[in-house]
N, C-alpha and C positions, 0 to 999 in steps of 0.2 A: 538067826542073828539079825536079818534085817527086820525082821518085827521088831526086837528088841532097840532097834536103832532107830525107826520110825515111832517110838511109842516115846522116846527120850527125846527127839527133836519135837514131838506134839507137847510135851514136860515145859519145855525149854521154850516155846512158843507162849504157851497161855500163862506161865508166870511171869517170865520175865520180857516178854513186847509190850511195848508202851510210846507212844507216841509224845507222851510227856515225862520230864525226869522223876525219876524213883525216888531222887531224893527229898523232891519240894516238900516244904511242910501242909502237912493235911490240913482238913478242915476238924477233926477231930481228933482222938486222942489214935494213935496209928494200929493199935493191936487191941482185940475183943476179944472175949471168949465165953460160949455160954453152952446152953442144951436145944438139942435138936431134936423135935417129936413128928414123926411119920416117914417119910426112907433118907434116910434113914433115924431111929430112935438112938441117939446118941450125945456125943461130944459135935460142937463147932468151935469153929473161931475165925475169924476174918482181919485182914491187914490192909489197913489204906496204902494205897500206893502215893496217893495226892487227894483232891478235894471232889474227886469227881470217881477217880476208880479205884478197884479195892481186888485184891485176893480173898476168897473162900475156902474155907475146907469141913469134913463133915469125917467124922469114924463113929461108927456103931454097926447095930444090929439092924435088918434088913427084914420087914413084916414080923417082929418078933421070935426069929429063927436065928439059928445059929449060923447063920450066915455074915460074915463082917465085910463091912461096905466101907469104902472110905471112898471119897470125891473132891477136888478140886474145880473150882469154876476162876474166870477171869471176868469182872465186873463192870460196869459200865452203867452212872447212878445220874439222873436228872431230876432235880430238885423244884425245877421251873413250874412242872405241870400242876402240883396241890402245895396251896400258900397256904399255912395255921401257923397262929402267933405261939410263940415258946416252945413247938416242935419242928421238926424238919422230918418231912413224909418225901422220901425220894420213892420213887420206881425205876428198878433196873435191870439190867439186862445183861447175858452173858452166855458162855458155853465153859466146857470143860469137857475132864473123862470121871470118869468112874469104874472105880475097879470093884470086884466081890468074891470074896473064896468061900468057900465052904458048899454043899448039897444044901439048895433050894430046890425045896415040893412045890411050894406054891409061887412061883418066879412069875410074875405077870409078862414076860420076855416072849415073844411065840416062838421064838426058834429055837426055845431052851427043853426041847423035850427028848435029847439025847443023851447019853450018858456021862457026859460030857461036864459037866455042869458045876464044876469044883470050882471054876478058873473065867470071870466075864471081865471083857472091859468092853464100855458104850461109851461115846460120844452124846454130852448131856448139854442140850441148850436149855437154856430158862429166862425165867421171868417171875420180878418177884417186887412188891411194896412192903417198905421198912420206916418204921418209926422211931425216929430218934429224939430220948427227950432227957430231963434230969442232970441238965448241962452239961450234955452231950456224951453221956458216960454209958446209958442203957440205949442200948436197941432193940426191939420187936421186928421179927419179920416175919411175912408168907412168900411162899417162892412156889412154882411150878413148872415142872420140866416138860412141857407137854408130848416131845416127841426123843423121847431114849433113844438112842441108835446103837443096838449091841452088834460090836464087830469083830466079840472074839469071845467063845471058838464060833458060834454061827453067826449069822444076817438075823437080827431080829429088831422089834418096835415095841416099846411099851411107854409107861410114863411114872411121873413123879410129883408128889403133893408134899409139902414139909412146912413147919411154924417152929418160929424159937426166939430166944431172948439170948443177948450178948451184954456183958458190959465189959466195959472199956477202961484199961488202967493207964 
């Protein structure tokens, strides 16, 4: 039970803290949705919270295996660092969890070599550059998670490479 109740305070953590109001008006249109290719191959979509940070989320298929991944991250996007006229190229930054069921063979996870293996959740920071263009409607990104932290059922480290396109209604 207290797993259960430590996994819903980390929930309630990364989506809803913010140091600024939920409600302000974004810099764009507030809710995306598109396709996500590498871990996972699937559905995204993402929610500005304001003009700076944003909710993510990702469900699909995990190395092309019947394995279904779904993730959440909490975002954090600066816009200052790459100036180009009629796009907006933020780079950002963020963490989350990640959950996955199903029997994974080839789990890039090291500590996932028990039989164990139905049931993961990791701890997923990242980093990732997004292109926003088409009057602010379509998104392109790349993201990488470079340090996975699986902390359930064992201690393990692996990583994460992903690319996709959103657009915004």
């Amino acid at each position: 039970m207290k797993k259960n109740n430590l996994i819903l305070l980390l929930l309630f953590f990364i989506f809803f803290s913010s140091n600024n109001n939920i409600f302000s008006s974004p810099t764009y249109s507030q809710f995306g949705a598109g396709i996500i290719l590498g871990e996972p191959w699937g559905l995204t979509g993402k929610y500005w919270l304001d003009g700076k940070t944003a909710i993510d989320f990702a469900l699909g298929s995990t190395n092309g295996t019947k394995t279904l991944q779904i993730h959440g991250d909490y975002l954090f996007h600066d816009f200052s660092l790459i100036k180009v006229e009629k796009v907006d190229i933020p780079l950002y930054f963020g963490g989350g969890l990640l959950f996955r069921l199903g029997n994974e063979s080839e789990n890039k996870f090291a500590a996932n070599n028990s039989d164990n293996g139905d049931f993961q959740i990791a701890l997923r920071p990242l980093v990732g550059i997004g292109i926003i263009f088409a009057q602010k409607k379509l998104e392109g990104f790349l993201e990488i998670s470079p340090l996975v932290l699986e902390i359930i059922p064992n201690i393990g480290l692996g990583w994460s490479i992903a690319l996709g396109i959103r657009y915004y209604f």
